[in-house]
N, C-alpha and C positions, 0 to 999 in steps of 0.2 A: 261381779265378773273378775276373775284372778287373771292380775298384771303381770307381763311378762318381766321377770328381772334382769336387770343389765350384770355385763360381767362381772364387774367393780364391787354388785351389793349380792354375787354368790358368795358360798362359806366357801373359803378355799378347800377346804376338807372336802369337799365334791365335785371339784375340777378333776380329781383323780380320776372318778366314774364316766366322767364325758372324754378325757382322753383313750383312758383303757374302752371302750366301746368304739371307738373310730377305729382305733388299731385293727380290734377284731372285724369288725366288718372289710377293712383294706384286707387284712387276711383269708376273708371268707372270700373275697371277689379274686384273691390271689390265686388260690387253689380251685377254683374253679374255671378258671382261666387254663391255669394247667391242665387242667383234666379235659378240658375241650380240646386241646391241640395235642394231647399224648397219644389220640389214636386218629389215624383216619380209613375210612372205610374207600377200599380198594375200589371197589366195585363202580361205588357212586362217583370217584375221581375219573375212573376210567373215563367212565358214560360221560362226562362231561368233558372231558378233553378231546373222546373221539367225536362228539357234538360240536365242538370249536373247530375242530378237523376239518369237520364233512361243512360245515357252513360255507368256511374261509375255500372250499374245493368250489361249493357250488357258486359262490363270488369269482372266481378265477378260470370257472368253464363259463359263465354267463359271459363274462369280459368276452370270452374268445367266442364265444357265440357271437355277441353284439356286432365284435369287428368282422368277422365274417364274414355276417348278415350283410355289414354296410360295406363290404367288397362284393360280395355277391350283385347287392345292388347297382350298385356304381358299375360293375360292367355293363347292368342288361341297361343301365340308363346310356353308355356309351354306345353300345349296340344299338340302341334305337334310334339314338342321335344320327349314327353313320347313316343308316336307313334313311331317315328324313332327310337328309345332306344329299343323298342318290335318288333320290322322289323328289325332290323339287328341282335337282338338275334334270330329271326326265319332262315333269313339267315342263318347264321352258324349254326345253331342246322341243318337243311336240305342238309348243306354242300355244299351249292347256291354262293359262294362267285365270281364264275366263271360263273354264267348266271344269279346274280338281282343282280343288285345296288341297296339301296335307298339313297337320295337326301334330306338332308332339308334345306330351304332355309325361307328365312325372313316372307310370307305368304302364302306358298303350301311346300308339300310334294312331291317329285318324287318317282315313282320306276321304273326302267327299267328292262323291261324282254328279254334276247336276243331271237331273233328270232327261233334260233337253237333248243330252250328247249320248245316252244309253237308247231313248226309247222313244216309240210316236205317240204322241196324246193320245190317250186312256189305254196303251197298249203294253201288255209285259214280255214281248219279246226284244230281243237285241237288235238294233239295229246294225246292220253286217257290218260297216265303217268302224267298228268299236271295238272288236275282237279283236283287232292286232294290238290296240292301243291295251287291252285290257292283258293282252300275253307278254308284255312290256314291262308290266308291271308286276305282275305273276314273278318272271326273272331275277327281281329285286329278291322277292320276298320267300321264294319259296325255301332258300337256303339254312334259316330259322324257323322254320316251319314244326321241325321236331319239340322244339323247346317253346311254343307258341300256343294261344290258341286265337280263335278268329272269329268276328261276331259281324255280317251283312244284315244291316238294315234298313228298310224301303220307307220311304217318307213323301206324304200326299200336299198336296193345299187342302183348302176348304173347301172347292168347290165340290159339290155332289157328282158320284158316279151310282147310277145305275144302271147296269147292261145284266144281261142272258149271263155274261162270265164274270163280272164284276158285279157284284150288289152291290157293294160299299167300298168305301177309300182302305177298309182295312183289307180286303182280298188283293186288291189292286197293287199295294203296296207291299205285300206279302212275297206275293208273283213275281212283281219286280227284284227282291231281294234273292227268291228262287233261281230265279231266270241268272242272277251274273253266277253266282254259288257254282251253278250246273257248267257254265261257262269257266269259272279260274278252274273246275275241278279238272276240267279235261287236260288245263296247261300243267298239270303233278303239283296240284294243291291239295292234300290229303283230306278230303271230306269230312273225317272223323273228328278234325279240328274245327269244322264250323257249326255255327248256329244261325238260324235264320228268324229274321223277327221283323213284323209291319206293325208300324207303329201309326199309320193313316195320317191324320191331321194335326195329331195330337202332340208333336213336337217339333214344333216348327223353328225356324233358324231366326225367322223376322217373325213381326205382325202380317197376318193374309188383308194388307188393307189396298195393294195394287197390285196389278200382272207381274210388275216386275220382282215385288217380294215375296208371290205364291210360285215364280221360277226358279227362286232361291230356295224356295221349301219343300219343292219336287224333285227329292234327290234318291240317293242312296250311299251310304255313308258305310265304311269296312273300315273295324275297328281290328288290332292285329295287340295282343296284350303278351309281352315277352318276360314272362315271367313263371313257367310251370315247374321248370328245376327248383325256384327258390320255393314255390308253395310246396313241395316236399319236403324240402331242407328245414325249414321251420316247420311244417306238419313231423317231421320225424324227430327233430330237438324236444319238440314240445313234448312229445309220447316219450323220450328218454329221461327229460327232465320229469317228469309226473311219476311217472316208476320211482324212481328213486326216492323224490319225495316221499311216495307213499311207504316203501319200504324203510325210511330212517322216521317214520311216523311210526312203524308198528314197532321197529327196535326200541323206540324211545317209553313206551309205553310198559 
């Protein structure tokens, strides 16, 4: 196997060869060099500049989306605040603190009305006492009504119903959610905004293990969600932003 030589024991007469060969190569990388940067293609600069363009736009419209968004929100969250702030001063003024809760939470409102104080055992009419209290409440709310929408739900114990107009906890429950609907409707609560739904036994507040926690579970509960400006607003961002996309997809192509 042939030993590589150390410098010391090359013929000097052949150092000439290993310099003149370096040279040439630094020269070939040199001119090659140049010729890489003596031209640049228009075209392809553009495209990439208007790419840096439109990225650093869609970083700069999403910012102002984002804050928006979170002023957008931040109002209906103080809007719903004040509401709840006027519903529990209604409470108490009516001395209700023992048959409505109201509830607020991140983007809906609850109230719960116990069953006790709407209706008579296993019946889904109103009982007359309640309609004033219930156009009280209507007052509050109907002023956000536009920008809203509104979800009544009837809610049973366990114990079994069966009647001629009731077969089960879920008609019963139903009915009862009907029955106030039909009632806010007449106080200028836009029907168009509600939904009605009986959900029987099957979501109860407590365990059904006494009278007294199957009276907590015989209610009906009106959820009021203020937020249908903002689910355009982001429904319509979203349909702007996607267009574009796709169209600086097809340029880029």
């Amino acid at each position: 196997m042939k030993k590589f030589q150390r410098y010391e024991d090359v013929d000097p007469s052949q150092m000439f060869y290993v310099s003149w060969g370096d040279l040439v190569a630094l020269l070939l990388v040199f001119f090659i060099y140049l010729f890489s940067i003596s031209e640049i293609n228009v075209t392809k600069f553009a495209e990439a500049t208007e790419s840096f363009r439109t990225q650093n736009k869609f970083e700069f419209e999403n910012k102002n989306f984002s804050d928006d968004l979170n002023k957008r929100l931040q109002a209906e969250q103080d809007q719903l605040k004040h509401l709840h702030e006027r519903l529990n001063f209604l409470i108490e003024q009516e001395k209700l603190e023992d048959q409505v809760s109201a509830g607020l939470y991140t983007d809906r409102l609850e109230i719960d009305f116990k069953g006790a104080l709407l209706f008579n055992p296993g019946e889904a009419s109103l009982k007359a006492s309640v309609s004033p209290i219930l156009k009280e409440f209507t007052d509050i709310l109907v002023d956000i009504q536009k920008e809203s929408t509104f979800v009544v739900e009837g809610h049973s114990d366990d114990i079994p119903i069966s009647t001629e107009r009731y077969p089960s906890n879920w008609e019963l429950s139903t009915a009862r959610a009907a029955a106030v609907l039909k009632t806010l409707a007449t106080y200028n609560l836009d029907e168009s905004k509600f939904s009605v739904v009986g959900y029987g036994s099957h979501k109860p507040l407590v365990p059904n293990t006494s009278e007294s926690n199957r009276a907590k579970n015989r209610r009906v509960k009106f959820i009021l969600k203020a937020n249908l400006q903002t689910q355009k607003y982001i429904s319509k961002m979203r349909e702007t932003q996607m267009k574009r996309w796709r169209e600086n997809a097809k340029k880029s192509k």
